[in-house]
N, C-alpha and C positions, 0 to 999 in steps of 0.2 A: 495475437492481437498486436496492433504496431501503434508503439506509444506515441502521443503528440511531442513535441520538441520543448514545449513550454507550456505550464498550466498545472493543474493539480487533481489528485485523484481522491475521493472519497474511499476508504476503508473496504467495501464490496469489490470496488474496481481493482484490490490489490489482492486482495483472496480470495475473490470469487464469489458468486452467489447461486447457487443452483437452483434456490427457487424465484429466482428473477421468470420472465418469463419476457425475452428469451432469457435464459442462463447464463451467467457471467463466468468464463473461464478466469480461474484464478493467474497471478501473474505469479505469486507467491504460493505454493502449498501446503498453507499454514492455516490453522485455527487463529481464529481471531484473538484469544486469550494469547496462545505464543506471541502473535504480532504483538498484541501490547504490550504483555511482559518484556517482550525486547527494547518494545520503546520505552519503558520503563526505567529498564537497566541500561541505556544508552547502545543499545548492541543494533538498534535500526533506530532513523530519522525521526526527530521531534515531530508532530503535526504542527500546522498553523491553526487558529480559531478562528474562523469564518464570519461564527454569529457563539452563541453564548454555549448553545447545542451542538453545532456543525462544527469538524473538524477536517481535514485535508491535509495533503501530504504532497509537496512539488515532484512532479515528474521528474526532476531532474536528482532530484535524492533517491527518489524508489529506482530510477536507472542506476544510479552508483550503487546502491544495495544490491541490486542484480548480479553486474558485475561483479562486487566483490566475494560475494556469494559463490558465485560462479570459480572466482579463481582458488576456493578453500580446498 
């Protein structure tokens, strides 16, 4: 899946959702609890709060997380 250059992704669009219908390939292959516990521990990108409920994460930090990922 080829990411936008600018904008933000909801939590599904970063791990995936198989019961999406269609199915959302994960960018990350992670459980959602890892995800969070990293954003937790500072080990992946704070969220932004959207609305009080609604959280998102800049495209352009889950790229640098890729990347660094990638080079471990």
């Amino acid at each position: 899946m080829g990411l936008p250059e600018i904008g933000y992704l909801r939590l599904p669009q970063i791990i995936g959702d198989k019961t999406a219908n269609p199915p959302i390939p994960p960018l990350l292959p992670i459980s959602r609890s890892t995800f969070l516990n990293g954003v937790r521990d500072g080990r992946f990108p704070q969220g932004i709060l959207l609305s009080p409920r609604t959280r998102a994460w800049r495209v352009e930090d889950i790229r640098m997380l890729i990347e660094n990922l990638g080079r471990s």
